[in-house]
Backbone as JSON, one array per atom type, in Angstrom:
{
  "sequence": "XXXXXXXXXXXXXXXXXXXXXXXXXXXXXXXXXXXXXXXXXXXXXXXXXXXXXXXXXXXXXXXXXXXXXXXXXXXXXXXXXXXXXXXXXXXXXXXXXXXXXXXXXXXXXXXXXXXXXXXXXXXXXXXXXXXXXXXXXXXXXXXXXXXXXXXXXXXXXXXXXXXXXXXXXXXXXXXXXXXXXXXXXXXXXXXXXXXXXXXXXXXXXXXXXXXXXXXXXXXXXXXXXXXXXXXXXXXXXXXXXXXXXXXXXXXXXXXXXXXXXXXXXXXXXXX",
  "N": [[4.91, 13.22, 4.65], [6.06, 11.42, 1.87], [4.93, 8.99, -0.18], [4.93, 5.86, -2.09], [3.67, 3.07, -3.89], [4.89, 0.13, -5.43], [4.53, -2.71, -7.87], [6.64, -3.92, -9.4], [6.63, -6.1, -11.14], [8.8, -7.72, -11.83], [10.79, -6.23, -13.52], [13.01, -4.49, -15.39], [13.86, -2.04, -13.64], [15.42, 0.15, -11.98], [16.13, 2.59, -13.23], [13.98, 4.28, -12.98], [13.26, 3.96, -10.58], [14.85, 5.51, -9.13], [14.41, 7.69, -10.07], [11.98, 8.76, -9.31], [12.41, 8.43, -6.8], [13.77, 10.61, -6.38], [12.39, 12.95, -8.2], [10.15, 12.58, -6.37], [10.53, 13.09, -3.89], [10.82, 10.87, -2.29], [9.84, 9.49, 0.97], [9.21, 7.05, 1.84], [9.54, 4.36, 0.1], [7.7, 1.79, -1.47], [8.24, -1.93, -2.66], [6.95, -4.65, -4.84], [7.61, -7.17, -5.95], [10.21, -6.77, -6.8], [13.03, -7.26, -8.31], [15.55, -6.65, -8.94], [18.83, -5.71, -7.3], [18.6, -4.11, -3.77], [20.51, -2.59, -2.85], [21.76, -1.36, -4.97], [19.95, 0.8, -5.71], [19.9, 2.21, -3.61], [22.72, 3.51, -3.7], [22.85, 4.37, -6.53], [20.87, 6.6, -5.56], [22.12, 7.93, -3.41], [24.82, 9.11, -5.16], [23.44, 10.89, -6.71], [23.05, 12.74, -4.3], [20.99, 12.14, -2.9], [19.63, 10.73, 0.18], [18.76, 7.77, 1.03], [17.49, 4.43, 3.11], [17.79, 0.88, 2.58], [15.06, -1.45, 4.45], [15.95, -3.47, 5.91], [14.66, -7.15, 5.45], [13.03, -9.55, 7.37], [11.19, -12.14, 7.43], [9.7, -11.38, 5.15], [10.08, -12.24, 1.43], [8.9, -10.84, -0.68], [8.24, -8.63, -0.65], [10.12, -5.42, -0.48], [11.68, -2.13, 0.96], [12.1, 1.08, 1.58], [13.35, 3.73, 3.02], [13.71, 7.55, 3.76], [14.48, 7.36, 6.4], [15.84, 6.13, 8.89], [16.5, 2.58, 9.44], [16.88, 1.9, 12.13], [13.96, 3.61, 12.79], [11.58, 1.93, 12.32], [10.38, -0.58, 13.47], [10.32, -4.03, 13.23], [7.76, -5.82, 13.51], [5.59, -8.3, 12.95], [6.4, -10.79, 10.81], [5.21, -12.39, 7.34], [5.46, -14.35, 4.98], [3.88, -13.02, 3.02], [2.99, -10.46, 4.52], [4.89, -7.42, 5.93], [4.54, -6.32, 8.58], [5.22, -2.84, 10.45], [6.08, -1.36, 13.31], [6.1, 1.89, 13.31], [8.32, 4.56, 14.92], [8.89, 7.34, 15.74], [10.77, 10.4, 17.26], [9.05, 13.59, 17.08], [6.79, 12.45, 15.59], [4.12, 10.9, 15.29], [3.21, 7.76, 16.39], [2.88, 5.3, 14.6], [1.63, 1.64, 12.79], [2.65, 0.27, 10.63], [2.11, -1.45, 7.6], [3.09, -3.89, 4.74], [2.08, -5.34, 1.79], [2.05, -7.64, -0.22], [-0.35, -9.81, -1.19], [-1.83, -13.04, -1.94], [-2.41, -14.3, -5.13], [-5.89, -13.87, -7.37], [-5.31, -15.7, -9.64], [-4.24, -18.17, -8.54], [-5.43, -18.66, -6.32], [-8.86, -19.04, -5.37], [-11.75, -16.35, -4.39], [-12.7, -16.91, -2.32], [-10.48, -18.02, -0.58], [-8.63, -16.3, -0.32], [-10.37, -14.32, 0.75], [-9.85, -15.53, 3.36], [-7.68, -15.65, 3.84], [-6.92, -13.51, 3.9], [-7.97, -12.59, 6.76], [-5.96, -13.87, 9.06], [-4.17, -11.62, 8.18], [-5.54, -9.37, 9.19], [-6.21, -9.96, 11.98], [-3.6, -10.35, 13.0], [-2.79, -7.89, 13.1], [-4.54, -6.5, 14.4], [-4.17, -7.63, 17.33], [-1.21, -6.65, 17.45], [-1.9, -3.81, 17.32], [-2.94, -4.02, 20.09], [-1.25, -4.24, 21.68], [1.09, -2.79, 21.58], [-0.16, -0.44, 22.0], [-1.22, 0.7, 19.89], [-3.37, 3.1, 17.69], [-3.14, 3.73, 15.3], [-3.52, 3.07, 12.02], [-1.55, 1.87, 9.18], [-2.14, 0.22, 5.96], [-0.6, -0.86, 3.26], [-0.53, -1.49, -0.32], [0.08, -4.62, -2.84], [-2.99, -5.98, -2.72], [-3.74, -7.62, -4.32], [-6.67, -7.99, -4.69], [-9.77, -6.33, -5.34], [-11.41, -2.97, -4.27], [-13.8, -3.83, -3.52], [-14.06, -6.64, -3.25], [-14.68, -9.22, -0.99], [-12.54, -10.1, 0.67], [-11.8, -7.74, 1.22], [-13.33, -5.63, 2.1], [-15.03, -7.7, 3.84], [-16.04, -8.22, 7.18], [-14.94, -9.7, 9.09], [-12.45, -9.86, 7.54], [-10.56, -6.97, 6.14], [-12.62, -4.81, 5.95], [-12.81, -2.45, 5.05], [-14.03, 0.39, 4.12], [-15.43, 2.52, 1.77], [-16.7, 4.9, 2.69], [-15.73, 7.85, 4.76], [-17.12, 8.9, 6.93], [-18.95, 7.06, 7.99], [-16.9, 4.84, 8.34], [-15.79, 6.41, 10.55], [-17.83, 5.35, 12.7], [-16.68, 3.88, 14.32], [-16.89, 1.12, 15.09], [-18.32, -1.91, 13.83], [-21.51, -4.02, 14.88], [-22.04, -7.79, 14.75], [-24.12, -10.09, 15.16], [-23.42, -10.02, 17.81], [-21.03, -9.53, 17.82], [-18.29, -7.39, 17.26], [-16.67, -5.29, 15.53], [-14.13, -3.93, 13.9], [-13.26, -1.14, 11.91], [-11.85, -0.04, 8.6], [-10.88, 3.04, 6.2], [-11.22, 3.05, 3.39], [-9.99, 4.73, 0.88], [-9.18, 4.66, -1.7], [-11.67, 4.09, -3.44], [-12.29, 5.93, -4.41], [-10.72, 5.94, -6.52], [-11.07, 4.75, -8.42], [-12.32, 4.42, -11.88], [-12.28, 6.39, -15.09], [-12.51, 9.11, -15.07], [-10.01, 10.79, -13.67], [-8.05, 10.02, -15.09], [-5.47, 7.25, -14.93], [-7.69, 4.29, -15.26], [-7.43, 1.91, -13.3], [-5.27, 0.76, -11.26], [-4.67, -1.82, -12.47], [-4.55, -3.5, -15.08], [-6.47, -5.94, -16.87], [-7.81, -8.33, -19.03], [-9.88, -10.99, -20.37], [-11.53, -13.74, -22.25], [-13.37, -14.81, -20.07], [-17.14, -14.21, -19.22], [-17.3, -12.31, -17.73], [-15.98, -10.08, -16.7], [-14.11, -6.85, -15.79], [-11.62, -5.38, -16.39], [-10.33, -3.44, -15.96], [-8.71, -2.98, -12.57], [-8.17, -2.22, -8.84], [-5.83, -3.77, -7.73], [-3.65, -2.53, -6.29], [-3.28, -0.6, -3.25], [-4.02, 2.09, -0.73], [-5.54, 1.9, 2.67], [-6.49, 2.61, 5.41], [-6.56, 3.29, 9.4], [-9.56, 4.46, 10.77], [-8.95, 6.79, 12.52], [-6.76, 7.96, 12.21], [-7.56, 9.07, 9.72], [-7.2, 11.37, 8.57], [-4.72, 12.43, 8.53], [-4.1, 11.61, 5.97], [-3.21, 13.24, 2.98], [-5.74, 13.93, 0.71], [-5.58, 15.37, -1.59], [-3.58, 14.62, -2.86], [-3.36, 11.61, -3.49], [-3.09, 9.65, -5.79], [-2.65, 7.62, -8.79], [0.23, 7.08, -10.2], [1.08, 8.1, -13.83], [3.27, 8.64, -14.55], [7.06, 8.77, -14.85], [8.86, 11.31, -14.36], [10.23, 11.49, -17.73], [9.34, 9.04, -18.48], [6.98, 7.43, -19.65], [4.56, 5.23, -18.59], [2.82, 4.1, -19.43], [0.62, 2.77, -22.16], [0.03, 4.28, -25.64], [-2.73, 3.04, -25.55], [-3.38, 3.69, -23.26], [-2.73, 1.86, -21.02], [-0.88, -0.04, -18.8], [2.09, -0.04, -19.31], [5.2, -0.22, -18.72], [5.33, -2.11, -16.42], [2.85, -4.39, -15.24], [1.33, -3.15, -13.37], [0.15, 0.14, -12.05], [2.07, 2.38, -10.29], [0.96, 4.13, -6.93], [1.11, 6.81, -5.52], [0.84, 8.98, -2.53], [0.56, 11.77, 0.47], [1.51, 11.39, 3.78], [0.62, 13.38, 6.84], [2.35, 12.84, 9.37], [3.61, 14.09, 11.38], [3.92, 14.88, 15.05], [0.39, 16.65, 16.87], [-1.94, 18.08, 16.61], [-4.18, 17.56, 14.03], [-6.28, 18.64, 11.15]],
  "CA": [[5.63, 11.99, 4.31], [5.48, 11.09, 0.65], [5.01, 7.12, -0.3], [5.06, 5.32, -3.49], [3.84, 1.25, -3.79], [4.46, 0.08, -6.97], [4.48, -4.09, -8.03], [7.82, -3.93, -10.85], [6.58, -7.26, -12.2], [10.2, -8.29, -12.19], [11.21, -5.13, -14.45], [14.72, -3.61, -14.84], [13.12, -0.54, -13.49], [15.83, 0.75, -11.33], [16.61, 3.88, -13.37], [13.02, 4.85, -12.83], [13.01, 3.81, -8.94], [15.97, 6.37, -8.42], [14.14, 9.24, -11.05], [10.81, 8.47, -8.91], [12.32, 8.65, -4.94], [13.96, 12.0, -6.61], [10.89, 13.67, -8.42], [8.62, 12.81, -5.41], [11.44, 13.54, -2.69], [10.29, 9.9, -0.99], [9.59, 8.82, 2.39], [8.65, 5.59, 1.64], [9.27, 3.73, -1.33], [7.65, -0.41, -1.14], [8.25, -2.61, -3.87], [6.74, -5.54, -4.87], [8.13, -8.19, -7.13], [11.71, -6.27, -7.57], [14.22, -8.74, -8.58], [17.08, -6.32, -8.6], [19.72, -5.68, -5.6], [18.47, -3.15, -3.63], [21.64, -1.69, -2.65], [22.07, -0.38, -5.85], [19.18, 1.55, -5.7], [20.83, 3.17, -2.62], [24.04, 3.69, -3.8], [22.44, 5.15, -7.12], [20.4, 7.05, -5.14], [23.68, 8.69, -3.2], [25.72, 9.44, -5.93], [22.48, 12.19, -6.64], [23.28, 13.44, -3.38], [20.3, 11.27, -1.88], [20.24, 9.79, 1.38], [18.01, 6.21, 1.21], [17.93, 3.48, 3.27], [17.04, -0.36, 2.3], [14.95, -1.71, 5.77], [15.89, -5.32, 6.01], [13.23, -8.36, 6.06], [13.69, -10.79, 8.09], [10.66, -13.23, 6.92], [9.07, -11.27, 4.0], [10.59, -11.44, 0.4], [8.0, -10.0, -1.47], [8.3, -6.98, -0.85], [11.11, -4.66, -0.38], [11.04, -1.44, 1.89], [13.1, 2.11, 1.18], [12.82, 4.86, 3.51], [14.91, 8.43, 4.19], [14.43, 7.61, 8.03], [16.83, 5.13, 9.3], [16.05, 1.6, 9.91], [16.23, 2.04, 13.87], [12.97, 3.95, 13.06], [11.16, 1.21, 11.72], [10.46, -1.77, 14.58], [9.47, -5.55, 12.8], [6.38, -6.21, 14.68], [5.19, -9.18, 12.15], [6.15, -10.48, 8.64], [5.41, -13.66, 6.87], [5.92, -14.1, 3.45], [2.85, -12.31, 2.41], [3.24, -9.18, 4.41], [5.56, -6.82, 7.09], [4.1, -4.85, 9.81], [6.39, -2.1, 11.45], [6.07, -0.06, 14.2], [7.09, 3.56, 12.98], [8.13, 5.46, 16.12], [10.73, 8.71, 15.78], [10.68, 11.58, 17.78], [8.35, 14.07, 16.61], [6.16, 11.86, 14.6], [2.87, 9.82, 15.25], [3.7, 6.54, 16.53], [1.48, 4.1, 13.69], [1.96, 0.74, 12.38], [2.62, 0.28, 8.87], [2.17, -2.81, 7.03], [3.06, -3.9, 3.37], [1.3, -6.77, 1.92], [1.89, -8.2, -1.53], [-1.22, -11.17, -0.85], [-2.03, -13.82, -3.04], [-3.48, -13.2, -6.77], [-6.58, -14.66, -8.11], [-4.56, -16.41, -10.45], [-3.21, -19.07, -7.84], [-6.44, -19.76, -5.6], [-10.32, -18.24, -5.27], [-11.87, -15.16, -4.13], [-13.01, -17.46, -1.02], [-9.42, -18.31, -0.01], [-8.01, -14.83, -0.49], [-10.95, -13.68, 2.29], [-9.4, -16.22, 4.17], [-6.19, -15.25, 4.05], [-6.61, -11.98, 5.03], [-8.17, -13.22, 8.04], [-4.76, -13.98, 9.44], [-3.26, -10.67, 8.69], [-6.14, -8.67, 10.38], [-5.96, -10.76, 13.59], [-2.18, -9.94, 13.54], [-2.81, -5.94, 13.04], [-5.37, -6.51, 15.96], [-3.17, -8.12, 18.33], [0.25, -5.44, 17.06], [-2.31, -2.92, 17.68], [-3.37, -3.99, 21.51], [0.05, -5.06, 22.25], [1.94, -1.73, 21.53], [-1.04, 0.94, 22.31], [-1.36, 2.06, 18.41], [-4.24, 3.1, 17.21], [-3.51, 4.42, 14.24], [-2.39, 1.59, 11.3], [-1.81, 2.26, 7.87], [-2.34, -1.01, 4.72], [-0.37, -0.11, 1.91], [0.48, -2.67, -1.34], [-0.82, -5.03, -3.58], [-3.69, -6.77, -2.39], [-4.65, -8.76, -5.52], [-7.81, -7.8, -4.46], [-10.65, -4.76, -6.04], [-11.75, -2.72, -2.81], [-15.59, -4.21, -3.78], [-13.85, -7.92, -2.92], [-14.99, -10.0, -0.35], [-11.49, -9.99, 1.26], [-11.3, -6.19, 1.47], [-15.16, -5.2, 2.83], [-15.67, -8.73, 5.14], [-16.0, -7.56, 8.86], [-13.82, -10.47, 9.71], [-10.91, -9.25, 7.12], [-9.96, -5.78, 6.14], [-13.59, -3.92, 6.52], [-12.38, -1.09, 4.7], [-15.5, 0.85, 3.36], [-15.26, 4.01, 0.96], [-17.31, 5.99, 3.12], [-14.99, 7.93, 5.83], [-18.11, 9.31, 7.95], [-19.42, 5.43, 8.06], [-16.08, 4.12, 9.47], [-15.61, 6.82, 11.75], [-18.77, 4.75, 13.73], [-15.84, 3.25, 15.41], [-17.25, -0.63, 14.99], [-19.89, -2.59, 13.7], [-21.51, -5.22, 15.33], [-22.65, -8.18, 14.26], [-24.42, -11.43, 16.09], [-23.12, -9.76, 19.15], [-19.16, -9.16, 17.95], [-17.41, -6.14, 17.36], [-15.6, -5.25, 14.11], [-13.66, -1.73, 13.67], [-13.07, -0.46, 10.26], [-10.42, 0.84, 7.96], [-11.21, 3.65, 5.33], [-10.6, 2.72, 1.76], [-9.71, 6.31, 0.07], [-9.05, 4.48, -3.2], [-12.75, 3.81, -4.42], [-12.34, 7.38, -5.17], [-9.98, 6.3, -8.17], [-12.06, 3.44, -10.05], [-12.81, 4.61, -12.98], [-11.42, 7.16, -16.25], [-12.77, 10.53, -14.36], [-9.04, 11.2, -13.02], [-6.73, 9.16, -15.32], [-6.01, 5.62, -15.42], [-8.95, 3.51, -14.06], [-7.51, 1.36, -12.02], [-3.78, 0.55, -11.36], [-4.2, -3.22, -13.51], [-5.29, -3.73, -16.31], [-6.56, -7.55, -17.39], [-8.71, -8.94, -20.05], [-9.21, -12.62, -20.68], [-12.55, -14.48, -22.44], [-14.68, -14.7, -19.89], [-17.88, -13.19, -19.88], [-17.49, -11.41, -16.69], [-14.58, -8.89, -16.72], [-13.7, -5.77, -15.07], [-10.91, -4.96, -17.3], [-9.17, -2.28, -14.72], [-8.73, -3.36, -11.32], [-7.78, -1.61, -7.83], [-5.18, -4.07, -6.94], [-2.89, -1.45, -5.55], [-4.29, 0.43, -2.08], [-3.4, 2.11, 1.05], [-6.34, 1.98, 3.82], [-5.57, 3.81, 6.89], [-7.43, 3.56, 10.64], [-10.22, 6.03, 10.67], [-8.59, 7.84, 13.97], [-5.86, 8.56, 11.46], [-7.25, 9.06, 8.1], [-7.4, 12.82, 8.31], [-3.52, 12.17, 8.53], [-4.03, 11.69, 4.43], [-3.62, 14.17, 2.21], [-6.41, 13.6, -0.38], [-5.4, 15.78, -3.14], [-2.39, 13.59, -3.45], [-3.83, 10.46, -4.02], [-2.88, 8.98, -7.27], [-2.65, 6.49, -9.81], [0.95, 7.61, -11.41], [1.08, 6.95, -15.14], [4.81, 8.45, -16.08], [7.81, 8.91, -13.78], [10.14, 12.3, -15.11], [10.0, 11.21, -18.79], [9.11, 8.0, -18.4], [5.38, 7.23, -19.28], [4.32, 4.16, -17.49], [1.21, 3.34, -19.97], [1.26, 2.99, -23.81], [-1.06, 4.42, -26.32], [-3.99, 2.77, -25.12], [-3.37, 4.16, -21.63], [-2.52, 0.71, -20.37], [-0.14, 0.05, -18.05], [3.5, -1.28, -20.23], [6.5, -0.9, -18.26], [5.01, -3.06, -15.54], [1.23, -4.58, -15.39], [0.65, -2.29, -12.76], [1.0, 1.58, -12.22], [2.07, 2.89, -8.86], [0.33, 4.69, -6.04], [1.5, 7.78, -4.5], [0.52, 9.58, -1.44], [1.36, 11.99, 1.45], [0.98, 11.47, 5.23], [1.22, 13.94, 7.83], [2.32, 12.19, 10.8], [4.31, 14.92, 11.94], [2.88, 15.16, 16.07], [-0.12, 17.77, 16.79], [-3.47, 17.95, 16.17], [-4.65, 17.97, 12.1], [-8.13, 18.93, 11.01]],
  "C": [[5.12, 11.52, 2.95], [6.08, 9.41, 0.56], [4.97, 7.3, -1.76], [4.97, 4.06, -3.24], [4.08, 1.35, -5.22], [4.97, -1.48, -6.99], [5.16, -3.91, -9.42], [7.19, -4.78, -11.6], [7.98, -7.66, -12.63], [10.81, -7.5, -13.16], [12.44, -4.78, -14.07], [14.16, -2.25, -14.86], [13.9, 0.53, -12.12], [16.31, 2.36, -11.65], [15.32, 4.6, -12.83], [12.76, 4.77, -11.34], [13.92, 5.2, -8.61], [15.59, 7.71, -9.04], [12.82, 9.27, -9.65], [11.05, 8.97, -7.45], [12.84, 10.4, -5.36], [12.92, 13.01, -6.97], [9.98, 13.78, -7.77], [9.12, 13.07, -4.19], [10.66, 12.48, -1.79], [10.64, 9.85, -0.2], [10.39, 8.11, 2.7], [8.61, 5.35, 0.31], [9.2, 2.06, -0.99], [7.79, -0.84, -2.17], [7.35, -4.04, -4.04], [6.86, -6.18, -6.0], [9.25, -7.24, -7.95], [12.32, -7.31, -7.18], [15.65, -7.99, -8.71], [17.67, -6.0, -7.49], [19.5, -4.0, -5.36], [19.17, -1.74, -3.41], [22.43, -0.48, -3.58], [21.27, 0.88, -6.04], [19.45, 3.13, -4.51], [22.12, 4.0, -2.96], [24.53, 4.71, -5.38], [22.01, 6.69, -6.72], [21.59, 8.74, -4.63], [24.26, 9.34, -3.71], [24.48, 11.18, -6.95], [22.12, 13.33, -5.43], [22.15, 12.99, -2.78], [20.46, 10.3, -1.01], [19.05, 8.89, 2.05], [18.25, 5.7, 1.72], [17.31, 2.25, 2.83], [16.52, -0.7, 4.1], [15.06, -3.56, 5.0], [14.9, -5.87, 6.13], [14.03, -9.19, 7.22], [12.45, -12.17, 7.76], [9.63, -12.99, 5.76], [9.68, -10.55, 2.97], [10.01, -10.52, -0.59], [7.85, -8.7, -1.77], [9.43, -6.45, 0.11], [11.14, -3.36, -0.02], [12.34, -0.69, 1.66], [12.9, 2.93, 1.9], [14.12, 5.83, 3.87], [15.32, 8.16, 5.52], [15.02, 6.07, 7.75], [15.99, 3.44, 9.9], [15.61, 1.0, 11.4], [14.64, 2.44, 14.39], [11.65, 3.31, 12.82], [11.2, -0.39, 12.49], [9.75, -2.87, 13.85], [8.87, -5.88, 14.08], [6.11, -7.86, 14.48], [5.54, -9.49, 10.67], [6.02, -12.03, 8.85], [5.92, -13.37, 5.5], [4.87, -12.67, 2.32], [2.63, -10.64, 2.64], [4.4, -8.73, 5.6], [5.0, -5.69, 7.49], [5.42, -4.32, 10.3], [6.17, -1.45, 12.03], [7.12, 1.12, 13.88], [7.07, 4.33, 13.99], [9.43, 6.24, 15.95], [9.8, 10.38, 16.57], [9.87, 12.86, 16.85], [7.25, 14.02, 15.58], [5.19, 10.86, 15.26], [3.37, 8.98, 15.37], [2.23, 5.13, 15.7], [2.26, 2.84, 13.27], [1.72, 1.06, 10.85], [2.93, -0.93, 8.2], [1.57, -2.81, 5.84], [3.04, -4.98, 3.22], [1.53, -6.62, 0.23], [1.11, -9.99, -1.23], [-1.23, -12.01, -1.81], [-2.91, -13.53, -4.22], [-4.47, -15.06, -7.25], [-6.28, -15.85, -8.91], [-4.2, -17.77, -9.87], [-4.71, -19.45, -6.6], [-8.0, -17.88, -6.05], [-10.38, -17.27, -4.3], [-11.97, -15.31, -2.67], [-11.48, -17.51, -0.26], [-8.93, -17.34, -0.09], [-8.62, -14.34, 0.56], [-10.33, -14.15, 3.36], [-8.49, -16.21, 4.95], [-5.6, -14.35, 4.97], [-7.47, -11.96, 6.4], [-7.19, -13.44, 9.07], [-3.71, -12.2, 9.96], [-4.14, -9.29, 9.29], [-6.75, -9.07, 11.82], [-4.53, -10.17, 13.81], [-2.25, -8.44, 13.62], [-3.46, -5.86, 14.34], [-4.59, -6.32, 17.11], [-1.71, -7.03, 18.16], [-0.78, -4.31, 18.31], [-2.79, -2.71, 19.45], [-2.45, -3.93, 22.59], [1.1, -3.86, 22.53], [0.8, -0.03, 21.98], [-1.27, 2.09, 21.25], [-2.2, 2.05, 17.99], [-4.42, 3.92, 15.27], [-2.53, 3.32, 13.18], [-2.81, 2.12, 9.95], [-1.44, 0.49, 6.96], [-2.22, -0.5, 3.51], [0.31, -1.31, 1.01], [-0.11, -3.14, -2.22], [-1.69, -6.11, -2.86], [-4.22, -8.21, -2.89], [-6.25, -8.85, -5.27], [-8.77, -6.61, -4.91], [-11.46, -4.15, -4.12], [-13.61, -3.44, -2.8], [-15.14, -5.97, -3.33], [-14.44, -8.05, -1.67], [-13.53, -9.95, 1.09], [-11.02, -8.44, 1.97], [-12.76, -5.66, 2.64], [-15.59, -5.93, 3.89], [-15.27, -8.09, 6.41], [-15.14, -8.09, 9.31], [-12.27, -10.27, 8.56], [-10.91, -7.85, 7.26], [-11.13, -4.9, 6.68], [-13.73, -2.68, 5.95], [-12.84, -0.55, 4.07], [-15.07, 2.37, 2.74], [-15.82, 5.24, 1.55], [-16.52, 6.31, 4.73], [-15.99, 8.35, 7.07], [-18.36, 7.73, 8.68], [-18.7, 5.05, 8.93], [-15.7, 4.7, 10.45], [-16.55, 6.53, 13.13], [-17.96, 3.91, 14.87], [-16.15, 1.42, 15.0], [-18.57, -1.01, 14.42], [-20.0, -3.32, 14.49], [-22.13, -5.85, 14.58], [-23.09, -9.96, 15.05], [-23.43, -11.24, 17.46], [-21.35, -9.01, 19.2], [-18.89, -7.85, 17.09], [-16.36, -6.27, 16.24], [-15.46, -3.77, 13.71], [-13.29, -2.25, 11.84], [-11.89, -0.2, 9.36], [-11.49, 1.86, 6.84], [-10.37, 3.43, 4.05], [-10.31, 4.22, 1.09], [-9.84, 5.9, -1.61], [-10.72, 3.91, -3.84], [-12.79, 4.85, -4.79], [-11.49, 7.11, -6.67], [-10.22, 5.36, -8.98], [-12.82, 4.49, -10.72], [-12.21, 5.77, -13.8], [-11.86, 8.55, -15.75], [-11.05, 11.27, -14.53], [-7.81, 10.15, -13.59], [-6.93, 7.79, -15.93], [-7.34, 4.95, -14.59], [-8.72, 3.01, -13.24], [-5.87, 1.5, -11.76], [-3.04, -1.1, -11.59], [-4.96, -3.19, -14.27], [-5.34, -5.11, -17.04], [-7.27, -8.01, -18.31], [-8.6, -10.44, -20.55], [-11.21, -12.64, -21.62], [-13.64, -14.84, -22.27], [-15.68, -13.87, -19.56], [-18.19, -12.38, -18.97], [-16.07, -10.71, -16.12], [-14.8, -7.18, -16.42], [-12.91, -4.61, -16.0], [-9.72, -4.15, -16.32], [-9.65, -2.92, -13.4], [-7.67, -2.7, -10.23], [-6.81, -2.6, -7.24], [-4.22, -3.3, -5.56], [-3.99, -0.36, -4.52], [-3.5, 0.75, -1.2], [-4.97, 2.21, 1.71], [-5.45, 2.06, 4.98], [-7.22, 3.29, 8.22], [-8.54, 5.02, 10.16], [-9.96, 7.02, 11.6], [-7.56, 8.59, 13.16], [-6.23, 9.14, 9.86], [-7.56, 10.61, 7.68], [-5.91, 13.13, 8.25], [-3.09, 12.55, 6.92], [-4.38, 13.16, 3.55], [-4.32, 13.82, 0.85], [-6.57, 13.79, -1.69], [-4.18, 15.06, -3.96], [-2.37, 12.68, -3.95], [-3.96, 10.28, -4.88], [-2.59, 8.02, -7.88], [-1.21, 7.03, -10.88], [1.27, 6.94, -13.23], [2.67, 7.72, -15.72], [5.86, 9.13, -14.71], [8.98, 10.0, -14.81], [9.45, 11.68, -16.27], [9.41, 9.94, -19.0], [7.68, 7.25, -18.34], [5.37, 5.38, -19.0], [3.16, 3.62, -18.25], [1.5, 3.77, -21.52], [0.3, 3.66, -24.26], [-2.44, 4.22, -25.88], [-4.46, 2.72, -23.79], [-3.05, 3.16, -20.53], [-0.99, 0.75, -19.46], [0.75, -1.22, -19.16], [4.84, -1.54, -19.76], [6.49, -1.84, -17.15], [3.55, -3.36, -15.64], [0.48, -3.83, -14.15], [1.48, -1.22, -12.76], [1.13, 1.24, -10.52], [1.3, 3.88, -8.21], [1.54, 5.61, -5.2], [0.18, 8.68, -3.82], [1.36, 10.31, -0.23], [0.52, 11.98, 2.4], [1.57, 12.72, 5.73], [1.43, 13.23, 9.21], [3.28, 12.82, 11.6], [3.01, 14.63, 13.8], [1.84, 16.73, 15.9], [-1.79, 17.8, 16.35], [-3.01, 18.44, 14.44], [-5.95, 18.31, 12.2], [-8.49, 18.83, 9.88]]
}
């Protein structure tokens, strides 16, 4: 199953959405902060002999949801504004939750209220997850968060540690309570080793800057994260012709790049 998140920044970036689900033969394509009508993207799509669907919201605009598999396959568990869980269940395929989160950005409150936040939407993954018998949940989008945040690592939010041995401990405890894990995959792509550094790029004045930042992530269950194919995992910087970063490697047709990846969630044992 091949994905793609990518945060347009309100871009007329539909020729490149319809070069992008073609060149990577998508899944899953999420959007966050597209302002054009998705239908066209479909109907583009089509006329290349591709067969997309848009999945409806019903209480989150933020983000916008494309997949080859039919909307029947795709059950609204949870959305607010901030994110949409779905139960993905189709015949011959891993039954996981999948939830896309465009959260709140630094910009608009503190690092404290952002932990906070996501407090909310890993109580609701909890509860999805006890409620339907899934143990396997995938967190794919923009976080507005670096996986080293406070919001991403706290036991009581996401938890989601770079080391996959670590979270396969099943839980921590702590003052007596019980906190499972997620595996972060993407601290593997901070820094210029493998590309761009991060998938934002910011610079302001003060005297404590980052410069590149991991907004963009997927974290996966650790029962599932052998599911991921790891050589896939990327930071794309140019779609077909279309480079995605200027000269100074920065990200220019939107302030962030996109994230691709493939799942196997075909049924069957993996290894």
């Amino acid at each position: 199953m091949n994905c793609v998140f990518w945060n347009t920044e309100k871009k007329d970036v539909q020729t490149q959405l319809v070069d992008l689900i073609e060149s990577k033969c998508l899944d899953i394509l999420a959007l966050a902060e597209y302002i054009g009508d998705p239908h066209e993207i479909v109907l583009n799509a089509s006329v290349r002999g591709i067969n997309i669907f848009f999945l409806q919201n019903i209480g989150c605009q933020r983000i916008n949801i494309f997949s080859k598999f039919n909307d029947t396959d795709f059950h609204i568990r949870n959305e607010t504004s901030y994110y949409s869980i779905r139960e993905f269940r189709k015949d011959g395929y891993l039954p996981v939750l999948l939830a896309f989160v465009h959260l709140p950005s630094k910009l608009h409150q503190s690092e404290d209220d952002q932990a906070a936040e996501v407090i909310y939407l890993r109580s609701a993954i909890e509860e999805l997850e006890n409620t339907y018998r899934v143990d396997g949940t995938i967190v794919v989008g923009d976080f507005n968060m670096n996986p080293y945040d406070k919001g991403m690592i706290g036991a009581q939010q996401m938890h989601s540690i770079s080391c996959l041995r670590t979270a396969q401990t099943d839980t921590r405890v702590i003052k007596g309570r019980e906190h499972s894990f997620f595996y972060n995959p993407m601290w593997n792509l901070l820094g210029d080793f493998n590309g761009a550094a991060g998938s934002h790029f910011y610079r302001d004045s003060s005297y404590y800057v980052t410069f590149w930042n991991m907004l963009d992530q997927v974290i996966l269950r650790p029962s599932i994260a052998n599911r991921l194919d790891k050589s896939s995992l990327c930071i794309m910087t140019v779609i077909n012709n279309t480079q995605l970063i200027n000269a100074n490697g920065r990200p220019s047709l939107s302030d962030h790049l996109p994230i691709f990846f493939k799942l196997n969630l075909t049924e069957g044992i993996i290894t």
